[in-house]
C-alpha positions in Angstrom: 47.6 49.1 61.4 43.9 47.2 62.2 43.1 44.1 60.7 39.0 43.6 59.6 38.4 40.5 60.3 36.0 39.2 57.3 34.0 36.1 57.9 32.9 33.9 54.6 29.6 32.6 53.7 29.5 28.7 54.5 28.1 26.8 51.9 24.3 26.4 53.7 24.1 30.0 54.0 24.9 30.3 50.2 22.1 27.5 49.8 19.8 28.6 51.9 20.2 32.3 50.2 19.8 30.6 46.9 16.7 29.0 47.6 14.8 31.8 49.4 15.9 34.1 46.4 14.6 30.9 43.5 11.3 30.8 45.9 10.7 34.2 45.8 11.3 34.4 42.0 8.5 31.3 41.2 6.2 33.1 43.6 6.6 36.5 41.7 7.1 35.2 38.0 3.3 34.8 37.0 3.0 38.7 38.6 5.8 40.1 37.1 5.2 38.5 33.6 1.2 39.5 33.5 2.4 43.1 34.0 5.2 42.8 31.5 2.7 41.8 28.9 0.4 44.2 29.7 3.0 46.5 29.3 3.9 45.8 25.7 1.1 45.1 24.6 0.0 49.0 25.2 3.1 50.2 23.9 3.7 47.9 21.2 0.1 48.4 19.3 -0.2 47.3 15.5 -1.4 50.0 13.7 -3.0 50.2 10.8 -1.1 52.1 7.9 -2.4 55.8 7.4 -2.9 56.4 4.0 -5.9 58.6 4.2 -3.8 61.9 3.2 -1.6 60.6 1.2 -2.7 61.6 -2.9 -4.4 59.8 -5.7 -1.7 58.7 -8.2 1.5 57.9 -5.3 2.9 54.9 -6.1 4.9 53.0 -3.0 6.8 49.7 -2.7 5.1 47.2 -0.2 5.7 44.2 1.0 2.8 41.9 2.1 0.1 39.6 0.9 -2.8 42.1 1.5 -2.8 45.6 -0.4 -4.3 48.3 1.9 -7.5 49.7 0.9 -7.6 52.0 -1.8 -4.4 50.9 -3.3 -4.0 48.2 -6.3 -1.1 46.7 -7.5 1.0 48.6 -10.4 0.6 45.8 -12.9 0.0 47.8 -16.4 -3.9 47.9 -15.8 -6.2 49.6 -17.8 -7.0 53.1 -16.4 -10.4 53.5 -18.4 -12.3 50.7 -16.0 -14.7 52.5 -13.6 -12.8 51.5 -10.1 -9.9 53.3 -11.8 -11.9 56.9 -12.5 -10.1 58.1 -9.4 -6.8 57.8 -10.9 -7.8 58.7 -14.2 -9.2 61.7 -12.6 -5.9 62.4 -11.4 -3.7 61.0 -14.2 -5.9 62.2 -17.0 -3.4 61.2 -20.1 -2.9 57.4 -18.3 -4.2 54.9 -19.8 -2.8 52.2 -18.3 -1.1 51.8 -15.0 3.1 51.5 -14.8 3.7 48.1 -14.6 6.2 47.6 -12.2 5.5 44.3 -10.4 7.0 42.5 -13.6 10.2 44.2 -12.1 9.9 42.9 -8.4 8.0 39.3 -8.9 11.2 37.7 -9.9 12.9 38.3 -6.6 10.1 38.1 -3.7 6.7 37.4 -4.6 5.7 39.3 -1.6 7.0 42.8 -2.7 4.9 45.0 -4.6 4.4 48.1 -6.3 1.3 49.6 -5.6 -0.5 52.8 -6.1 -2.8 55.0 -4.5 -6.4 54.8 -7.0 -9.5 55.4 -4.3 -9.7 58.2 -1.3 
């Protein structure tokens, strides 16, 4: 039977390895990290929501400070004001708006119901 002879790494080898390797890792980082953010930042873009096709009168939970456009909070309004005509266009025997927030506001001020009153 043959015997391989293996012969160890000494400890300055392993050293000098190391530090060639950490070198080469500093020298590359700012590259590597300017491409990784470049990266992400095309495939992680914040969109806006697209409510555009979604009907007068669709009510949705949300959570966030700002309501999108077109959409007020479900808070038993009147219907009859004139920023509501849309929605009592489309909800002709509403007079008032669900109010459903009174449901929510106790747990998270941040959720909301809100509902779809302008194109």
């Amino acid at each position: 039977m043959i015997k391989k002879s293996y012969k160890g790494f000494t400890l300055s080898e392993l050293l000098v390895a190391t530090l060639v390797v950490s070198i080469m890792l500093i020298a590359m980082a700012p590259v590597m990290t300017k491409k990784a953010k470049n990266h992400m930042q095309e495939r992680v873009a914040v969109q806006q929501p697209q409510t555009e096709s979604v009907p007068i009168g669709t009510i949705v939970l949300w959570y966030g400070t700002n309501v999108p456009d077109g959409w007020i909070e479900c808070s038993g309004q009147d219907t009859n004001v004139q920023e509501l005509q849309d929605i009592k266009n489309a909800v002709p025997n509403s007079d008032n708006l669900p109010n459903l927030n009174a449901i929510t506001n106790n747990i998270d001020t941040n959720i909301k119901w809100i509902i779809k009153v302008k194109k």
